[in-house]
Each structure stands twice: as structure tokens, then as C-alpha cells.
DODOMI-356821 format. One record per atom (N, C-alpha, C, O): residue in three letters; x, y, z. Coordinates in pm, whole numbers, padded with zeros to 5 digits, always signed. Example, Ala and Ser with C-alpha at 12.3 -4.5 7.8 and 13.67 -1.06 7.14 Angstrom:
# residues 2
ALA+01319-00569+00780ALA+01230-00450+00780ALA+01320-00330+00780ALA+01424-00332+00846SER+01285-00225+00708SER+01367-00106+00714SER+01290+00003+00787SER+01341+00114+00804
This chain:
# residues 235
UNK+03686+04009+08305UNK+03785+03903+08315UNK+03843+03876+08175UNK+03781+03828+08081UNK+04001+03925+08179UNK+04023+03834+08060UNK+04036+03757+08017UNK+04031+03656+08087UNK+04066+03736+07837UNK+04049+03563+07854UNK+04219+03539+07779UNK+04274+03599+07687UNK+04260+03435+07855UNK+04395+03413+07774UNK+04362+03368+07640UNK+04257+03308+07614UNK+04507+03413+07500UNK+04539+03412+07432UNK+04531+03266+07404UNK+04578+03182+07480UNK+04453+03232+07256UNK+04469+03068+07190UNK+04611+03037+07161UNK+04651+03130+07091UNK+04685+02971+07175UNK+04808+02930+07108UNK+04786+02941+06979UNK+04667+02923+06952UNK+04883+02974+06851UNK+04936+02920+06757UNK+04981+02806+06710UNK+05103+02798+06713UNK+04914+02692+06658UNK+04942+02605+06606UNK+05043+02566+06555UNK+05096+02458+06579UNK+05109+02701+06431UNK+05210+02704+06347UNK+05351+02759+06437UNK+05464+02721+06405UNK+05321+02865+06567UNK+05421+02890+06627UNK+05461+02840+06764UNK+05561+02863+06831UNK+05349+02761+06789UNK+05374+02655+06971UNK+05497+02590+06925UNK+05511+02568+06804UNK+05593+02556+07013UNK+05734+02471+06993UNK+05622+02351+07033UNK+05515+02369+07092UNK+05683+02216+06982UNK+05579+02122+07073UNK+05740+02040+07096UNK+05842+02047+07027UNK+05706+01945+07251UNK+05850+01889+07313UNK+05877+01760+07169UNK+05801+01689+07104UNK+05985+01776+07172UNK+06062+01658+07093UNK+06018+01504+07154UNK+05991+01471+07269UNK+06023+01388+06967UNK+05968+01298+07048UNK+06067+01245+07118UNK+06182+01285+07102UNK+06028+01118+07232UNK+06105+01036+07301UNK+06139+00947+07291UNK+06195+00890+07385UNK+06123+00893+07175UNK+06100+00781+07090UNK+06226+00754+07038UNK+06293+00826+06964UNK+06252+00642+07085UNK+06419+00651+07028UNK+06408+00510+06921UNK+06353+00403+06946UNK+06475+00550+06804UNK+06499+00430+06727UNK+06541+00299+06742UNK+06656+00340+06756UNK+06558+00133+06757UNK+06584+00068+06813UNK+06670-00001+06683UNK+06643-00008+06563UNK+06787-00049+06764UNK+06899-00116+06653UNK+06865-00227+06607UNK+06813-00315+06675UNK+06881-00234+06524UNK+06843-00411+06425UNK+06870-00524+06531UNK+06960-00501+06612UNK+06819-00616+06537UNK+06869-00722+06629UNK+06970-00799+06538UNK+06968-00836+06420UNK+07088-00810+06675UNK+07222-00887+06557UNK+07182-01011+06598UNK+07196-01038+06718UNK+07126-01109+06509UNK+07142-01293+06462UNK+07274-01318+06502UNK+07370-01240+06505UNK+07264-01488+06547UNK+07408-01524+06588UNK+07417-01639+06454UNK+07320-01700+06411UNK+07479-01644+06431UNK+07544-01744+06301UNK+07478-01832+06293UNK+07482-01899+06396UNK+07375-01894+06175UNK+07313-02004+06138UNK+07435-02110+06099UNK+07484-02096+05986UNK+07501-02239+06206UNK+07565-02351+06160UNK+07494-02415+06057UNK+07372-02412+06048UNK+07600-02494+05948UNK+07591-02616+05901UNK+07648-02723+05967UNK+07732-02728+06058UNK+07600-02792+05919UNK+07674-02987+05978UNK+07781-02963+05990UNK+07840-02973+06097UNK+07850-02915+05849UNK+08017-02946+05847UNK+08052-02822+05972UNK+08137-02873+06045UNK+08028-02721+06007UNK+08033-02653+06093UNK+08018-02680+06237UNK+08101-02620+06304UNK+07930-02759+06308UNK+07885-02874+06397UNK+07988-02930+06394UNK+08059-02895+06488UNK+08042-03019+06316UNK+08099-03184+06312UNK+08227-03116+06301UNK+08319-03198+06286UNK+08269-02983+06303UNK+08434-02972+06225UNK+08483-02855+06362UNK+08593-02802+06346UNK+08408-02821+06483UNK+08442-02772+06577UNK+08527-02867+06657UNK+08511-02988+06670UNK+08657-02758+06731UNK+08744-02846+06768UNK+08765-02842+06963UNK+08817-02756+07034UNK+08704-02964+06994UNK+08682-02988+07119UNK+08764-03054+07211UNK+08839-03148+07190UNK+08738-02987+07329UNK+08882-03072+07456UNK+08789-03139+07546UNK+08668-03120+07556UNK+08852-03209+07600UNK+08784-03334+07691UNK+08925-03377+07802UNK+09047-03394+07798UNK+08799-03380+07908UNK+08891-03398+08029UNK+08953-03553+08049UNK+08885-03644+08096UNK+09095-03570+08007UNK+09176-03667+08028UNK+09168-03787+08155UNK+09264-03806+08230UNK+09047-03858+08166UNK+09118-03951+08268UNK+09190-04089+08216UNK+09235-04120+08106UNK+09184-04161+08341UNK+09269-04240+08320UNK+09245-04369+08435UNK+09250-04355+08557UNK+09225-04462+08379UNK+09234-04618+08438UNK+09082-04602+08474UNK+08983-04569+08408UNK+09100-04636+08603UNK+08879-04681+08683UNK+08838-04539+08615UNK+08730-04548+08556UNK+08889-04427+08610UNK+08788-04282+08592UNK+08727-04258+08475UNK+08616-04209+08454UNK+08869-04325+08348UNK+08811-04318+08217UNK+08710-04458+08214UNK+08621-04471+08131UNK+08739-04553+08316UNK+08615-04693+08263UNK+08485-04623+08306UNK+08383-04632+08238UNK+08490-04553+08417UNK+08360-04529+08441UNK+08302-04368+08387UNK+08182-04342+08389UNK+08369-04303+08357UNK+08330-04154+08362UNK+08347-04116+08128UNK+08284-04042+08053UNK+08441-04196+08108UNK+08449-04164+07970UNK+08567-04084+07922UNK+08686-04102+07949UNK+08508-03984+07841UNK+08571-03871+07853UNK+08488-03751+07813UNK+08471-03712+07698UNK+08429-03685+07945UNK+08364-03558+07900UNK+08423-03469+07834UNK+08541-03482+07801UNK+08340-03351+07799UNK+08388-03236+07743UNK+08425-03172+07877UNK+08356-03181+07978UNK+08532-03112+07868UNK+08588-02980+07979UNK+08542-02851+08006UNK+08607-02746+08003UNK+08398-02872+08039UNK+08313-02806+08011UNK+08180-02773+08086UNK+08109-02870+08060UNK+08120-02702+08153UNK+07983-02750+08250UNK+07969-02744+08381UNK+08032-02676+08462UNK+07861-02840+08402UNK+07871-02886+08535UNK+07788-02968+08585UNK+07667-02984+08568UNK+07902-03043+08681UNK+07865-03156+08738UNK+07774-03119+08890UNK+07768-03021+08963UNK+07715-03246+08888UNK+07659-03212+08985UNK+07677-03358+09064UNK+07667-03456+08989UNK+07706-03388+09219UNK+07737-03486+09266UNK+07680-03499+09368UNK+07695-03404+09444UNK+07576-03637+09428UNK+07490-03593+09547UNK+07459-03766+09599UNK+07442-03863+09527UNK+07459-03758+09758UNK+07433-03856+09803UNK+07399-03813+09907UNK+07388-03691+09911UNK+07366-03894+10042UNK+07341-03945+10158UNK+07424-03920+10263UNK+07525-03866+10221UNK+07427-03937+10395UNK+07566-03914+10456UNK+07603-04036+10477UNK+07525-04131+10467UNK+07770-04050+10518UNK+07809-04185+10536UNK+07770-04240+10406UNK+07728-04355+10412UNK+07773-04186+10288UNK+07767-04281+10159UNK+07895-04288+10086UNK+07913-04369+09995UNK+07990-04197+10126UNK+08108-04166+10055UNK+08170-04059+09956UNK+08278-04042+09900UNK+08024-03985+09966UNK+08027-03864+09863UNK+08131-03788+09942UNK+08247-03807+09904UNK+08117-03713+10034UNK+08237-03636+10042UNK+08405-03742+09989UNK+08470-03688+09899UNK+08450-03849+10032UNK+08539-03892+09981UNK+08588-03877+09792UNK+08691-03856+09728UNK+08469-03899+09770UNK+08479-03898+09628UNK+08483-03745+09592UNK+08585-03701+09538UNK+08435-03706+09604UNK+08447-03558+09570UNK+08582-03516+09619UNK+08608-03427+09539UNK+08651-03521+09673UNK+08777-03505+09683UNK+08879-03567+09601UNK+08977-03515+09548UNK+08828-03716+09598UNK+08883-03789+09464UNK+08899-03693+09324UNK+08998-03650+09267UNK+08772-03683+09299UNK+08726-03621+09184UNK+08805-03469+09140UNK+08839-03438+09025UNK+08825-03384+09270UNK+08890-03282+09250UNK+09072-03309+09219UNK+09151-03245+09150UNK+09093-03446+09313UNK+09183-03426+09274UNK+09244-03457+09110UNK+09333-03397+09050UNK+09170-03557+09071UNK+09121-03615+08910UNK+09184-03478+08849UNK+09282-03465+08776UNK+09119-03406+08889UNK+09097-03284+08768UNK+09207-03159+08802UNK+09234-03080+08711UNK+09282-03139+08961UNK+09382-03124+08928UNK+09511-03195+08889UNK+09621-03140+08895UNK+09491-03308+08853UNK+09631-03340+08736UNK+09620-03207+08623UNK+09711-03125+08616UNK+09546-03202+08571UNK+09592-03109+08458UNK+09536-03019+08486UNK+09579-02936+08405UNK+09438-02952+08569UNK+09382-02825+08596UNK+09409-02749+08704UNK+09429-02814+08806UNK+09418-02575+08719UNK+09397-02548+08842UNK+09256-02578+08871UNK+09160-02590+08795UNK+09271-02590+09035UNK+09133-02608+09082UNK+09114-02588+09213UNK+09188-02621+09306UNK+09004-02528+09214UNK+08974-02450+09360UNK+08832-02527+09404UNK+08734-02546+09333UNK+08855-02572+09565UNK+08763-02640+09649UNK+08689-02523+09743UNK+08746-02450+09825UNK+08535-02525+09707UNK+08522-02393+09775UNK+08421-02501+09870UNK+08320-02569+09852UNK+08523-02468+09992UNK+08442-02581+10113UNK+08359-02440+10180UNK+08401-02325+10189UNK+08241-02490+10219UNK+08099-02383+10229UNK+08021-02488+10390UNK+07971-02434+10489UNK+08034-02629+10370UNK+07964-02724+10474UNK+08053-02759+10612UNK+08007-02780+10724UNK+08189-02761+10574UNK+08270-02770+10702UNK+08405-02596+10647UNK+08422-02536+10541UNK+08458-02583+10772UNK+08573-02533+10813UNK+08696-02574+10760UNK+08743-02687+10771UNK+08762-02448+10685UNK+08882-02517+10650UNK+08984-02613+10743UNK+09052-02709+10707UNK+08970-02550+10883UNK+09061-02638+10984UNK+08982-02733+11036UNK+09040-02795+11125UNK+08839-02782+11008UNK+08801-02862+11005UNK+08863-03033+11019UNK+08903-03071+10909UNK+08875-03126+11116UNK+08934-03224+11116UNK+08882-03313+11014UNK+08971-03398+11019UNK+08831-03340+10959UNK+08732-03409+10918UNK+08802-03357+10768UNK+08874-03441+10714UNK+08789-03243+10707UNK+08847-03209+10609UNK+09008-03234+10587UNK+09063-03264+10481UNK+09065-03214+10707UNK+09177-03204+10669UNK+09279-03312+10620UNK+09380-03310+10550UNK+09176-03454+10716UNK+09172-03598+10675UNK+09210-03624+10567UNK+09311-03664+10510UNK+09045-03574+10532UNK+09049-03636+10371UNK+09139-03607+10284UNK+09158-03684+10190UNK+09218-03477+10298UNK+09305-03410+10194UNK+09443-03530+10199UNK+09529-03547+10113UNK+09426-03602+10335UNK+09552-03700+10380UNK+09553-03797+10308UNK+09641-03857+10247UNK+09370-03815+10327UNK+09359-04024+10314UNK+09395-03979+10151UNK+09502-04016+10102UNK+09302-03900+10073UNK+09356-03904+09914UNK+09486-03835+09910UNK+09427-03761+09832UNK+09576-03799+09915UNK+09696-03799+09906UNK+09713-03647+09841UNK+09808-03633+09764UNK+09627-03534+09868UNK+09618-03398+09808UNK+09723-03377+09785UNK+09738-03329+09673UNK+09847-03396+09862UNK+10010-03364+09824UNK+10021-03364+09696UNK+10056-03254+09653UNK+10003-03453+09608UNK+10035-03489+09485UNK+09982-03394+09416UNK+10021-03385+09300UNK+09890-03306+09461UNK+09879-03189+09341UNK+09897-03039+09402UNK+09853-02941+09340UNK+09947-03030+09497UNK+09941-02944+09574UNK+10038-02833+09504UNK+10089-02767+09594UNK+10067-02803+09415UNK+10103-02682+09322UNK+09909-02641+09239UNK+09867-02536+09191UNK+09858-02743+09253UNK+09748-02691+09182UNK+09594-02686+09231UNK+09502-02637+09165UNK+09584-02733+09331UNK+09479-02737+09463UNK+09470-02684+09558UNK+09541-02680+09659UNK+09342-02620+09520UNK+09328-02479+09652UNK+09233-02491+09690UNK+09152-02550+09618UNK+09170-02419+09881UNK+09090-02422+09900UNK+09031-02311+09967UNK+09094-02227+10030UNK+08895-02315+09950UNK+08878-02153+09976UNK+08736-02123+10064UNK+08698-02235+10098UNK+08666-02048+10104UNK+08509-02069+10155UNK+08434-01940+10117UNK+08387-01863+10201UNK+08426-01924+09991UNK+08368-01805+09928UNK+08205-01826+09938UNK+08130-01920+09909UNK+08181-01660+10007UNK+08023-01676+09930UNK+08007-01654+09766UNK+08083-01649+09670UNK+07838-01644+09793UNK+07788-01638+09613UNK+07885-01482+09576UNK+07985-01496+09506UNK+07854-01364+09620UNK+07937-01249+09629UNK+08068-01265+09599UNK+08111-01206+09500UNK+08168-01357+09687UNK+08290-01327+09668UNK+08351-01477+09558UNK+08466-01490+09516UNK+08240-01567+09536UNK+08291-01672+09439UNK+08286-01577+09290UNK+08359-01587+09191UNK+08186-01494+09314UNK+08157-01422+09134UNK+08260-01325+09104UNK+08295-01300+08989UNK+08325-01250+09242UNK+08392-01162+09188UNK+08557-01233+09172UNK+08660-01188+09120UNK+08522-01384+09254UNK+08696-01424+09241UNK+08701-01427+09118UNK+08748-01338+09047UNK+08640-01558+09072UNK+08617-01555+08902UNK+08657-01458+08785UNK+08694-01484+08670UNK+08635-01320+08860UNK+08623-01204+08714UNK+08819-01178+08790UNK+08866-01073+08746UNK+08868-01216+08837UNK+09001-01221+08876UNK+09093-01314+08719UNK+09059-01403+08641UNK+09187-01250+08734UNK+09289-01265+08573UNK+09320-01445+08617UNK+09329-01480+08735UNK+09328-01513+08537UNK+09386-01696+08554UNK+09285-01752+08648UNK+09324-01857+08698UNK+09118-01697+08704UNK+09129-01838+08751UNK+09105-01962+08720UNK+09146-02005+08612UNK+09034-02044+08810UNK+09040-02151+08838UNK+08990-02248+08690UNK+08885-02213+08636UNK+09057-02348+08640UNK+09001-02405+08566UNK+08838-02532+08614UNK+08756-02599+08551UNK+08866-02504+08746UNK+08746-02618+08767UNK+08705-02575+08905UNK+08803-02565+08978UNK+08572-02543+08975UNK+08595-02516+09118UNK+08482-02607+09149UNK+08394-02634+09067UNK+08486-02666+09311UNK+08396-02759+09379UNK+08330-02650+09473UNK+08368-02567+09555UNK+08213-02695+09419UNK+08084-02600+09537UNK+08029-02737+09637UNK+07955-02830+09604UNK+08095-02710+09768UNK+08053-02823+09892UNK+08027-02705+10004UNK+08089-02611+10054UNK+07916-02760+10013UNK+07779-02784+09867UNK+07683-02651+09884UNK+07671-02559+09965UNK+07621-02694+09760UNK+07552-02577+09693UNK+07449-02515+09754UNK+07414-02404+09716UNK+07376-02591+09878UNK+07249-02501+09962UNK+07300-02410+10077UNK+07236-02317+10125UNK+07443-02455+10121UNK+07558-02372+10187UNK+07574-02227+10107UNK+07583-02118+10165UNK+07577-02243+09982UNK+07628-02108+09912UNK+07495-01991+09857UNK+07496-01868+09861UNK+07371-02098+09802UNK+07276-02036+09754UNK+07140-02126+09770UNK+07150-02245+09798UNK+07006-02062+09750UNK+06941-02149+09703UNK+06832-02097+09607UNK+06714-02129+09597UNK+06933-01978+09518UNK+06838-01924+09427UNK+06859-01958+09289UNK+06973-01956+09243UNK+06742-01995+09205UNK+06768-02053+09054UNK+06847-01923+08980UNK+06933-01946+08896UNK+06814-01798+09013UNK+06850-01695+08920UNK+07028-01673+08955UNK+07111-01644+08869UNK+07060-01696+09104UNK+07215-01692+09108UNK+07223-01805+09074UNK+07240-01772+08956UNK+07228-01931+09069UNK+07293-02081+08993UNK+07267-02023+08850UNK+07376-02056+08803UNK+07195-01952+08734UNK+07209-01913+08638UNK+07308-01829+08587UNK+07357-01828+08474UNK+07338-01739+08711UNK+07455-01622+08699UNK+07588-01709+08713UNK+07679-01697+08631UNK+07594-01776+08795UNK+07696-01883+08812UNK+07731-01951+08714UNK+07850-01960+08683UNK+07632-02013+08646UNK+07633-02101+08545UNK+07724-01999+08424UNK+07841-02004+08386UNK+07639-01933+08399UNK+07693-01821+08285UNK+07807-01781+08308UNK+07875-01800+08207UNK+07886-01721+08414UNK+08071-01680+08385UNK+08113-01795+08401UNK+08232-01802+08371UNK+08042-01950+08457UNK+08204-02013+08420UNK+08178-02035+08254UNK+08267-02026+08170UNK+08007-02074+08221UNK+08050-02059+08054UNK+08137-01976+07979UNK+08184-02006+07869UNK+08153-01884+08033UNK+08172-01777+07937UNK+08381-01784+07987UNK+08477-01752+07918UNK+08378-01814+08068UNK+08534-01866+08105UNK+08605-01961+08118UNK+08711-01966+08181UNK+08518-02098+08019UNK+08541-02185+08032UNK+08558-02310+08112UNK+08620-02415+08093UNK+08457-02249+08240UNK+08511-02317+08357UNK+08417-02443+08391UNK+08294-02435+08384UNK+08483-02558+08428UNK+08389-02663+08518UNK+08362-02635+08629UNK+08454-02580+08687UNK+08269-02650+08687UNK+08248-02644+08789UNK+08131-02786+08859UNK+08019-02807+08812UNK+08181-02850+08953UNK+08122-02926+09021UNK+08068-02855+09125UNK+08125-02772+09195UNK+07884-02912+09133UNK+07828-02893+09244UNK+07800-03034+09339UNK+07760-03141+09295UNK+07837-02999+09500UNK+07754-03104+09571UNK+07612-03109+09632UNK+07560-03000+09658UNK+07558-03195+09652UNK+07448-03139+09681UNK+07375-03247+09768UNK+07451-03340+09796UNK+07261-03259+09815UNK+07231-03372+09916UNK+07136-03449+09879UNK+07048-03400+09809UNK+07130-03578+09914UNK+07011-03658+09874UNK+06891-03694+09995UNK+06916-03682+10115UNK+06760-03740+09945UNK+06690-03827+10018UNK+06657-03901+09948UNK+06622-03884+09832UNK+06665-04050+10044UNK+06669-04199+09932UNK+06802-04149+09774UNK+06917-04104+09777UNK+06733-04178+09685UNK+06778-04157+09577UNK+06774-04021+09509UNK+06871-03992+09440UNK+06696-03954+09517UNK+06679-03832+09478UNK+06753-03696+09543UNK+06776-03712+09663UNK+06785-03597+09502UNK+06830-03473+09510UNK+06751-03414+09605UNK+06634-03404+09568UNK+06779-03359+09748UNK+06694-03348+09846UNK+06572-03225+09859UNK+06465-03218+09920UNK+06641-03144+09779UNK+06555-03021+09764UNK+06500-03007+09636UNK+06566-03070+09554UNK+06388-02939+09581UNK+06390-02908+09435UNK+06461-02823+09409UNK+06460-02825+09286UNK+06558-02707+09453UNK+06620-02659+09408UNK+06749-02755+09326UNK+06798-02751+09213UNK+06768-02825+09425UNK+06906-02922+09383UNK+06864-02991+09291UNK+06943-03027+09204UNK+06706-03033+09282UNK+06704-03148+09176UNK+06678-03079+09046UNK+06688-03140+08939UNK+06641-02944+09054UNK+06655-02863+08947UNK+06814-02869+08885UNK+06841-02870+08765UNK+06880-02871+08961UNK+07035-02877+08918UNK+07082-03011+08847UNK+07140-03019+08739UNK+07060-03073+08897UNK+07062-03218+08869UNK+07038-03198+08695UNK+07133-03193+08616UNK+06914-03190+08662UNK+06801-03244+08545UNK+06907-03127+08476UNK+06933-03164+08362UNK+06985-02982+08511UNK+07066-02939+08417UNK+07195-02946+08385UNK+07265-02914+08288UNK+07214-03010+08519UNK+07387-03055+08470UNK+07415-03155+08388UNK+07351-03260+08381UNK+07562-03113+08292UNK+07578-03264+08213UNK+07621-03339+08308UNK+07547-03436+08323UNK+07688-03338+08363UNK+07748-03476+08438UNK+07688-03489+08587UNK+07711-03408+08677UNK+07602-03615+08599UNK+07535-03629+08716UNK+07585-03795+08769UNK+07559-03903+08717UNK+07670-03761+08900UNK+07718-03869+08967UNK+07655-03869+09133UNK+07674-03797+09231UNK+07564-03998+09103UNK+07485-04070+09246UNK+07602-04151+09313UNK+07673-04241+09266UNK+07600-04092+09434UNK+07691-04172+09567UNK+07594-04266+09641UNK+07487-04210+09667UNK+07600-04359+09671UNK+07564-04464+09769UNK+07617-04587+09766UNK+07655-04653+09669UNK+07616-04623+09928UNK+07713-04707+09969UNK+07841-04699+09954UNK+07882-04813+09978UNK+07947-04619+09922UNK+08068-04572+09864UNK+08105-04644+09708UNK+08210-04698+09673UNK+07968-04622+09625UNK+08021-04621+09501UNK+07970-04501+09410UNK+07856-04463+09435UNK+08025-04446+09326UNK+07974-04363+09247UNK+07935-04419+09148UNK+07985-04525+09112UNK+07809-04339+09062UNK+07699-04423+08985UNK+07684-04298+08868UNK+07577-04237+08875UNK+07737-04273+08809UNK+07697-04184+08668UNK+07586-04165+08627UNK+07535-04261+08571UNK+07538-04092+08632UNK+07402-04080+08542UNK+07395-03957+08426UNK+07295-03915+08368UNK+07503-03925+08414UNK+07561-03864+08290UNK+07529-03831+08179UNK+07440-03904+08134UNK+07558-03758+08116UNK+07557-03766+07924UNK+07700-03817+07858UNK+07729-03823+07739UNK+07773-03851+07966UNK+07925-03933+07913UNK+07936-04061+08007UNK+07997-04021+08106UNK+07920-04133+08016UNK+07939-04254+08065UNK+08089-04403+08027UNK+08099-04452+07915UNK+08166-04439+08123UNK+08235-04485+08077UNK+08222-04657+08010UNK+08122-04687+07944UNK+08310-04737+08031UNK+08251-04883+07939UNK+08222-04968+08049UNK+08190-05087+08046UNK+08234-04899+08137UNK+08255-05004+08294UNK+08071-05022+08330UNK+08003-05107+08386UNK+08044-04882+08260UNK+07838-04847+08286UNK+07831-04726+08380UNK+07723-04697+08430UNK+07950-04649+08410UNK+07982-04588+08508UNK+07960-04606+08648UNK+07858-04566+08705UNK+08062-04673+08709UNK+08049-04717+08826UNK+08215-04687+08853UNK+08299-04694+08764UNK+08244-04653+08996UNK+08373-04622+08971UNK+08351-04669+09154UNK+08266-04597+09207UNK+08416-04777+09253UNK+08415-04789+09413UNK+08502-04660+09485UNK+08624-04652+09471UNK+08426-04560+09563UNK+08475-04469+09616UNK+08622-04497+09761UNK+08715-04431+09808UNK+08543-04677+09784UNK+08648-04729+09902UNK+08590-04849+09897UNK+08480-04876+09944UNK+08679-04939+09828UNK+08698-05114+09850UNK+08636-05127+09967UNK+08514-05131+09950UNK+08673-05137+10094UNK+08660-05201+10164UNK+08512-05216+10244UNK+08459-05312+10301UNK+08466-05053+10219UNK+08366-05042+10296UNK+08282-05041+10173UNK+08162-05049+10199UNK+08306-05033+10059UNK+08209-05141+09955UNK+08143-05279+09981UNK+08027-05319+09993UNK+08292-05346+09985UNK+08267-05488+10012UNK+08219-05550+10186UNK+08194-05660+10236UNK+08225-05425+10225UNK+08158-05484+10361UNK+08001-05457+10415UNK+07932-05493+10510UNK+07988-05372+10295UNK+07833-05328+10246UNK+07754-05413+10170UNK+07636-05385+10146UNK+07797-05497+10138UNK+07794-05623+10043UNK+07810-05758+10076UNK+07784-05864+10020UNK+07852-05730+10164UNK+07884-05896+10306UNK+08009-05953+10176UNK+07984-06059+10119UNK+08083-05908+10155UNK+08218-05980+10090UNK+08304-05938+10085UNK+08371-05917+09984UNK+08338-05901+10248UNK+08462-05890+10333UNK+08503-06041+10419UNK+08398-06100+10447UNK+08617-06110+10463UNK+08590-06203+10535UNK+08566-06196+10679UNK+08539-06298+10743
């Protein structure tokens, strides 16, 4: 039996390594103060009850807005969108009712949607087709998620979400649902504890709980009447 031949040490090819060099990690810019304090920031314009109660945020984030049923949150949230188209486009991505929905189509009446209706749209995108509208040329400067357990209820897509409107500047309001006082799911109340702007609905008033708050303490009545009749000071 023969015996195979020892390799050559000096003449074996041996495989190349696989080892690939790794690029320096690029640092993002160490600020100073004057760098901090000398950035130049926009803030969303309201005006009369919105600036007493709401301030003036940065144009920027996201809100998150949550109540009860029959508390007035859907009203206000329509309010609110329309708020923000005065100067913004803005897209209502209704996810909980039907666009031909009666009930929706109301509300677009009782608040007077006409008045912005060059700049208010509405749409019923999933998580899929809200991410790819987005990477679309002009959109939306602000979009309403009604509501958010309709669209998702995963932390890692609300992160992906979160991230292109950062990165496109976009607001985006979420709705979301309550029990008692609190955010009904932990997913939602996870949302909550990260959004800057957090507005509690009950009884038809909205209640800020914010990082911008207006001088009023943020309180802004979603509907007089059924305020004051929640309150026994109707006659």
C-alpha cells in the first residue's frame, strides 16, 4: 500500500484570508453651546385657544392623542388636523372607520374641512403602503394615524415609522385608545412615554401632557356644549 506524498510547506498554496479590514467608525460632530443655542428652528404656528393651550411646538415628531369613546377624541383630532393644514399638507390616514363612512364624513362637515381642502387628504394606507407613500417626491408635511393598533402593533415598525418621518421632516400624529386614563395597550403606552406631544381627551376637552404646553395649562374644549353639560352648566 502506498503511502501518499507529505505536502510542502514552502509550496502548498494555502486559501487567502477572509478577513476583511473594517473602516474607521465615522463620529458625528461633537456640539458646543453656541452650536445648540445658535440652531435655527421652526415651530408650528397656532393661533387663539390652540396657541393658549398647545404653545408653540417644534414642527417636528410625534404626537400622540388618546381617549375613551364618546370623549371627543375623534372630534378633536380632526380639529387638530385641520390646525395643521392651514400651513401644511396633510394626510388623514383613516385605518378605524371607512372613508364613506357616515360618521367620518360628518365630521369633515361639523369642522368645516372645506376650508382647507386644497391641502387635506385622506387616505387608508397600511404599514406597507404608508412607508412606501412617504419615500414618494412632496409628501405629506404631517399625517394622522386613526389609529395606530388599526395599522400596527409592532415596536420595531413604530421605530421604522418614526425614523422616515425624522429623516423627512415629518409630524406625524398618532391616535390611540384609552382605559380610564391611561393608554389602553402597552404598546400604545409605549408610544405615549415617546412622543413629544401627548394630548388626553376626556369629556370633550383636550388636556396636554406635552413637552410644550400653552399659558391656558393646556386645556383647549373640544365642544362647548357637551363640555358644559358634562359639568351640569348648561341651563
Amino acid at each position: 500500500m502506498s503511502i501518499p506524498p507529505i505536502p510542502n510547506e514552502l509550496t502548498t498554496k494555502r486559501p487567502k484570508s477572509s478577513k476583511h479590514v473594517k473602516k474607521p467608525l465615522k463620529l458625528k460632530q461633537v456640539l458646543t453651546v453656541a452650536n445648540i443655542q445658535n440652531q435655527k428652528l421652526k415651530y408650528v404656528k397656532f393661533k387663539d385657544d390652540w396657541l393658549d393651550a398647545f404653545g408653540k411646538p417644534q414642527d417636528r415628531g410625534v404626537w400622540f392623542v388618546w381617549g375613551g369613546s364618546g370623549s371627543g377624541k375623534s372630534t378633536f383630532v380632526m380639529q387638530l388636523a385641520k390646525q395643521f393644514a392651514k400651513g401644511y399638507k396633510t394626510l388623514y390616514n383613516l385605518l378605524e372607520e371607512e372613508t364613506d363612512d357616515s360618521d367620518y364624513i360628518n365630521r369633515t362637515i361639523l369642522c368645516q374641512m372645506n376650508d382647507v381642502q386644497d391641502t387635506f387628504y385622506t387616505a387608508g394606507y397600511s404599514f406597507e403602503e404608508i412607508m412606501a407613500f412617504l419615500d414618494k417626491r412632496d409628501p405629506p408635511k404631517v399625517i394622522v394615524i386613526d389609529s395606530i393598533t388599526y395599522m400596527m402593533k409592532d415596536w420595531n415598525q413604530y421605530l421604522q415609522l418614526k425614523e422616515k418621518c425624522r429623516k423627512n421632516g415629518i409630524i406625524v400624529v398618532i391616535v390611540g385608545h384609552a382605559e380610564g386614563k391611561a393608554p389602553r395597550t402597552e404598546f400604545e403606552k409605549s408610544i405615549m412615554y415617546d412622543a413629544k406631544m401627548k394630548i388626553f381627551i376626556t369629556g370633550y376637552l383636550a388636556i396636554c401632557k406635552g413637552r410644550t404646553i400653552g399659558k391656558n395649562g393646556g386645556r383647549l374644549v373640544v365642544w362647548q356644549e357637551g363640555y358644559e353639560k358634562l359639568r351640569g352648566a348648561s341651563e
